[in-house]
One Martini backbone bead per residue (centre of mass of N, CA, C, O) as a GRO file, in nm:
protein
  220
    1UNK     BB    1  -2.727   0.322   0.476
    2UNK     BB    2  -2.756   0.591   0.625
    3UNK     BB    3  -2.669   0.491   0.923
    4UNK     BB    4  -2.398   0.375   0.836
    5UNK     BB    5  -2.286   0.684   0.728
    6UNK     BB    6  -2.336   0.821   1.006
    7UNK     BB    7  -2.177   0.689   1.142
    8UNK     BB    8  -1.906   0.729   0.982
    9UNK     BB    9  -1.935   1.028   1.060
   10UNK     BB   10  -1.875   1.032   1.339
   11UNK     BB   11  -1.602   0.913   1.351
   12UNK     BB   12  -1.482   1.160   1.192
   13UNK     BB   13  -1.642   1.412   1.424
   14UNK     BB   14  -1.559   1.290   1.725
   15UNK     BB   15  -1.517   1.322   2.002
   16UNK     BB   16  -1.210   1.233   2.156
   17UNK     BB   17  -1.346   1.000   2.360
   18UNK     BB   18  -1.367   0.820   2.133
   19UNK     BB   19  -1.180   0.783   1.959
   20UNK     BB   20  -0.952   0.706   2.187
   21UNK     BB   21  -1.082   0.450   2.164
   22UNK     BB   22  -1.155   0.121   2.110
   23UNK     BB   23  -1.348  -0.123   1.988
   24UNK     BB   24  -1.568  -0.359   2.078
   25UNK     BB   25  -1.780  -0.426   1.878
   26UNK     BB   26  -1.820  -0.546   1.583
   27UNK     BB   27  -1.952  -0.303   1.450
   28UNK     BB   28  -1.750  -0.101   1.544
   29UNK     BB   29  -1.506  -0.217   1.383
   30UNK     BB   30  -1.660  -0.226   1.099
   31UNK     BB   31  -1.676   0.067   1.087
   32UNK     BB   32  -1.358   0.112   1.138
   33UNK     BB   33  -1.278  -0.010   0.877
   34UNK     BB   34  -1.457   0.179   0.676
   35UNK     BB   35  -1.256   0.413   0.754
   36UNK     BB   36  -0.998   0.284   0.682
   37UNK     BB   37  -1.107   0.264   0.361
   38UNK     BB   38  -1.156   0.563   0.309
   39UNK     BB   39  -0.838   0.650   0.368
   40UNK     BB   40  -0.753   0.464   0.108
   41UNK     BB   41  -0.916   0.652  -0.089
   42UNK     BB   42  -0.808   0.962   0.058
   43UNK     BB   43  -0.463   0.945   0.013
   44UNK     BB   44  -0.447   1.049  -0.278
   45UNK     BB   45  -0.498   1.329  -0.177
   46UNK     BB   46  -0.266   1.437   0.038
   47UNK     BB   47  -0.437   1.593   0.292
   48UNK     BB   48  -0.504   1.838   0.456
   49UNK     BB   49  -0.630   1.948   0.682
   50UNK     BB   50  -0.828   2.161   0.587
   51UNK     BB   51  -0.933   1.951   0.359
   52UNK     BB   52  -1.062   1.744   0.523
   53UNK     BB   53  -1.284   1.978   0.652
   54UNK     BB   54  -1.396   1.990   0.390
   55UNK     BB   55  -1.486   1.710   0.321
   56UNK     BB   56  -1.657   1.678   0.614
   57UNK     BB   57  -1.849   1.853   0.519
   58UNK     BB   58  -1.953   1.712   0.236
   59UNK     BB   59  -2.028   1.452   0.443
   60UNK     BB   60  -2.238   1.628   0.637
   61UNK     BB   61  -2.428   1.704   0.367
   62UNK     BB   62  -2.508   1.527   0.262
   63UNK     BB   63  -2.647   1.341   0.531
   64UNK     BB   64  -2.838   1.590   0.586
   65UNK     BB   65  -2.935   1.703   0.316
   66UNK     BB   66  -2.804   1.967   0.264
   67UNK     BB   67  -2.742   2.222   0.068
   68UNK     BB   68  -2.538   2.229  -0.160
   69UNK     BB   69  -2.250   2.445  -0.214
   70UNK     BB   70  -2.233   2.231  -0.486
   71UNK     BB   71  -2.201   2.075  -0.822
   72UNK     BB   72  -2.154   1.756  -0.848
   73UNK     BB   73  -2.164   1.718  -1.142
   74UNK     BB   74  -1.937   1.931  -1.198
   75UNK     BB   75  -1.690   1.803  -1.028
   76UNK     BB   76  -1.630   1.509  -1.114
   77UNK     BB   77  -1.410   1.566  -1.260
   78UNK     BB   78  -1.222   1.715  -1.073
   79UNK     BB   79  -1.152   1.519  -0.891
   80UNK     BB   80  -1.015   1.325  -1.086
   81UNK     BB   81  -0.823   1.577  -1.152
   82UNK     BB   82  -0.686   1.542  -0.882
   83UNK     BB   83  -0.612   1.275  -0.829
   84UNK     BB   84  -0.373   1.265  -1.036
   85UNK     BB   85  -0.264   1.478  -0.949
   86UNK     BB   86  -0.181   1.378  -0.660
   87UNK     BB   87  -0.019   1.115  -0.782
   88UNK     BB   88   0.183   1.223  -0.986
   89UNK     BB   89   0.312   1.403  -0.694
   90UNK     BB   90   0.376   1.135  -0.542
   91UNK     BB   91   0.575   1.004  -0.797
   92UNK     BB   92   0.764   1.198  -0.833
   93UNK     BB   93   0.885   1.243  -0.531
   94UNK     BB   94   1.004   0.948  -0.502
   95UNK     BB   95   1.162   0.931  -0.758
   96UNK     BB   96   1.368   1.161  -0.643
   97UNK     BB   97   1.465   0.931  -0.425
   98UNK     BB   98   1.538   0.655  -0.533
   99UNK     BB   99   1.828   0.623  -0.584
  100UNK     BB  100   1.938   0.700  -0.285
  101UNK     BB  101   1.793   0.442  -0.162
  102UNK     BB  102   1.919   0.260  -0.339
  103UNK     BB  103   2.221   0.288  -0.350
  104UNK     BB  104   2.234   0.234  -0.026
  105UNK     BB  105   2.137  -0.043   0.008
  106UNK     BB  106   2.354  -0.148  -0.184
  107UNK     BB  107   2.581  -0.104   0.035
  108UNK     BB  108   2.493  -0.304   0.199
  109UNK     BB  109   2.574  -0.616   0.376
  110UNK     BB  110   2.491  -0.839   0.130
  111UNK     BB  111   2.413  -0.690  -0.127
  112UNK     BB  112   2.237  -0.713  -0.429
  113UNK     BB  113   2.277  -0.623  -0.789
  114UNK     BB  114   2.112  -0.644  -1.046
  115UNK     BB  115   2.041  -0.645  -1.347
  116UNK     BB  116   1.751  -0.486  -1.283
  117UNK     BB  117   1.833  -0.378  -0.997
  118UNK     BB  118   1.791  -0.503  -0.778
  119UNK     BB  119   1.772  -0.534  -0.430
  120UNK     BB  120   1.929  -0.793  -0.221
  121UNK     BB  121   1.897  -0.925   0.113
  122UNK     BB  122   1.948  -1.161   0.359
  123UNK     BB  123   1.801  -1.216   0.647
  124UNK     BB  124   1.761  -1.505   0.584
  125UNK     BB  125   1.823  -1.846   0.612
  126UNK     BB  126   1.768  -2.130   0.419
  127UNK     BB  127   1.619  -2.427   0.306
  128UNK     BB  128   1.663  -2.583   0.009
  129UNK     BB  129   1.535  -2.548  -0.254
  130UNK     BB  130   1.464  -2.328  -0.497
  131UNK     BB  131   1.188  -2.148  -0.685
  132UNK     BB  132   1.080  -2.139  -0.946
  133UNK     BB  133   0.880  -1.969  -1.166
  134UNK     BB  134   0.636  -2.178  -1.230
  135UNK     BB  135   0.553  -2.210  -0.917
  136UNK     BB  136   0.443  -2.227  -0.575
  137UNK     BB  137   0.364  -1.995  -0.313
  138UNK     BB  138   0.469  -1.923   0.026
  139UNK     BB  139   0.394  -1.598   0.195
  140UNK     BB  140   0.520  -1.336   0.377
  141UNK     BB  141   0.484  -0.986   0.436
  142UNK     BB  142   0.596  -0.625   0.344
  143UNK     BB  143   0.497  -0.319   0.185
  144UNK     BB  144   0.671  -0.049   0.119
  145UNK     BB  145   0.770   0.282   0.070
  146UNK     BB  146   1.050   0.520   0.071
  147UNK     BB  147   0.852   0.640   0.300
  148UNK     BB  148   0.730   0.368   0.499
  149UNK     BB  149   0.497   0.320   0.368
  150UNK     BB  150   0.235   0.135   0.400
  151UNK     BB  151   0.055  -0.100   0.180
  152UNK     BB  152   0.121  -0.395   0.242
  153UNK     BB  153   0.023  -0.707   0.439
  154UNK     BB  154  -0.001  -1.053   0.566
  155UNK     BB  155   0.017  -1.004   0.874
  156UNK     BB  156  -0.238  -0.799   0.881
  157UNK     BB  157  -0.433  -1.065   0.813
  158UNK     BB  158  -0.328  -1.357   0.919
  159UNK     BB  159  -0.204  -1.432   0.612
  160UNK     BB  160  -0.096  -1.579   0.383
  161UNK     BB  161   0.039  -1.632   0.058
  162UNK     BB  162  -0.059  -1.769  -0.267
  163UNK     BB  163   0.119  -1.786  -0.579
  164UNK     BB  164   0.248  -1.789  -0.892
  165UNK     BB  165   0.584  -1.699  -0.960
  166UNK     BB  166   0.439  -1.577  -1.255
  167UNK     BB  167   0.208  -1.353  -1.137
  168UNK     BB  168   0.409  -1.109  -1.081
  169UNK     BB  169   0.628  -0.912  -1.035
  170UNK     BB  170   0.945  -0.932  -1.151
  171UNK     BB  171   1.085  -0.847  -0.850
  172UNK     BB  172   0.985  -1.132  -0.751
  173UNK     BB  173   1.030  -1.361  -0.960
  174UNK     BB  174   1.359  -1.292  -0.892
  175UNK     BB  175   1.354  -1.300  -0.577
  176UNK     BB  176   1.250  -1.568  -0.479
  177UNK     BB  177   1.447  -1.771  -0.654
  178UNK     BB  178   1.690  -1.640  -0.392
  179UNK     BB  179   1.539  -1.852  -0.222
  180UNK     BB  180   1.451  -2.029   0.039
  181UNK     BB  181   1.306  -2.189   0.255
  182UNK     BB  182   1.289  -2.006   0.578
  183UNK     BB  183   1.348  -1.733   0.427
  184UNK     BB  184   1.441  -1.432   0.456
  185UNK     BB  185   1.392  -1.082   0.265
  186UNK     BB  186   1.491  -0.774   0.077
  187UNK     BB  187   1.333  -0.601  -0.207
  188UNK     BB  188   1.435  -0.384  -0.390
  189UNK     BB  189   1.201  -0.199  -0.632
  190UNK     BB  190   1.229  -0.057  -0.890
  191UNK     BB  191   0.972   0.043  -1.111
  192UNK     BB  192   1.046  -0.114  -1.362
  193UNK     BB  193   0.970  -0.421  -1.182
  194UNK     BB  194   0.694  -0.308  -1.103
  195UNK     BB  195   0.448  -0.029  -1.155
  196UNK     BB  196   0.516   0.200  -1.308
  197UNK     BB  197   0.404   0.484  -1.464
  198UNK     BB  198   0.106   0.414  -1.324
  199UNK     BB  199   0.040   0.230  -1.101
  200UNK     BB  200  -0.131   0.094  -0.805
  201UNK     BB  201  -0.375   0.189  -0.603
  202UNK     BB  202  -0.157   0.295  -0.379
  203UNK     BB  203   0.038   0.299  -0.597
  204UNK     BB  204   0.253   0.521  -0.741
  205UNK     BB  205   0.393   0.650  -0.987
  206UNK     BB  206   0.742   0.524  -0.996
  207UNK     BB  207   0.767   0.326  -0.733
  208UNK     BB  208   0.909   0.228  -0.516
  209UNK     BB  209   0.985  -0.114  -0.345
  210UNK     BB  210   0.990  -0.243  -0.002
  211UNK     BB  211   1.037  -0.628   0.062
  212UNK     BB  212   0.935  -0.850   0.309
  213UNK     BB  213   1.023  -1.149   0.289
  214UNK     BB  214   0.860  -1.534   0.373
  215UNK     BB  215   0.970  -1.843   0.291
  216UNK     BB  216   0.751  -2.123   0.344
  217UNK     BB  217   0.639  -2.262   0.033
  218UNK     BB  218   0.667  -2.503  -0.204
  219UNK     BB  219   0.507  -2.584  -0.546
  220UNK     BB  220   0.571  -2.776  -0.815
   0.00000   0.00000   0.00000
């Protein structure tokens, strides 16, 4: 575990010339994929550079052994207090955007603006039945945030998704109901009908969500 620690800060603090390439056998992927898990673990703290060397240097003293310049357990609750608070003013600042966000969608040529909010917008037309919300489906997505930030994708997974139609956010089970197999759409999801006021994982509170969906297939 030190080995593949230290490996990780290398990533993190390596010359540039090695950041430059991209990784080449399965170890370095897996370091490499690693250092990714990192960044979306702390992407909630939305760190300036400033910060992030602050981070580095704390992950280079904790691997070197060398003496802690804090009492890191006095500090875990504050970390968590950090984490809220930045995750708050990161939802905060979203939700300050998301009306002209849905508003302009809104008015997009084509777009549909349901009673829940939502708007939805056919990007490509399918064919055949659409899928009650009871049904299991078959998609391919794209979830970004209304500054752009991708969330998730099964496209970069290189797998579709499939689950039930009624086991996911409302935003879903009302938009993919308006699509056929073969089509695909885009859903605008305000928060109330997306992740409200608490968010998950990567997604902050309040946030407005973007959805490319690709109906592959229904089963009944």
């Amino acid at each position: 575990m030190r080995r593949l620690l230290l490996a990780i800060l290398i990533t993190l603090v390596a010359i540039p010339a090695f950041a430059s390439e991209a990784p080449q056998t399965e170890e370095q992927k897996t370091l490499y994929a690693v250092g990714l898990v990192m960044a979306r673990q702390l992407s909630v703290f939305s760190l300036t550079p400033a910060e992030f060397d602050l981070v580095k240097q704390g992950l280079t003293d904790g691997i070197a052994g060398t003496k802690p310049l804090v009492d890191v357990g006095a500090y875990q609750k504050k970390v968590q207090e950090l984490a809220t608070s930045r995750r708050n003013a990161q939802g905060e600042k979203l939700a300050s955007v998301a009306k002209e966000f849905i508003a302009k969608a809104a008015k997009e040529k084509g777009a549909i603006t349901t009673k829940s909010g939502m708007v939805f917008l056919h990007l490509k037309e399918g064919n055949g039945a659409a899928p009650a919300a009871g049904d299991k489906v078959k998609v391919h997505y794209r979830g970004t945030l209304v500054d752009g930030t991708e969330f998730d994708s099964s496209y970069k997974r290189g797998e579709p998704a499939e689950f039930a139609l009624n086991s996911v956010i409302p935003c879903w089970t009302e938009g993919v109901q308006m699509m056929k197999p073969g089509g695909k759409a885009r859903l605008v999801c305000p928060a109330a009908i997306a992740y409200g006021e608490r968010g998950t994982g990567p997604i902050p509170p309040n946030a407005t969500l973007i959805f490319e969906v690709e109906l592959l297939g229904v089963t009944k």
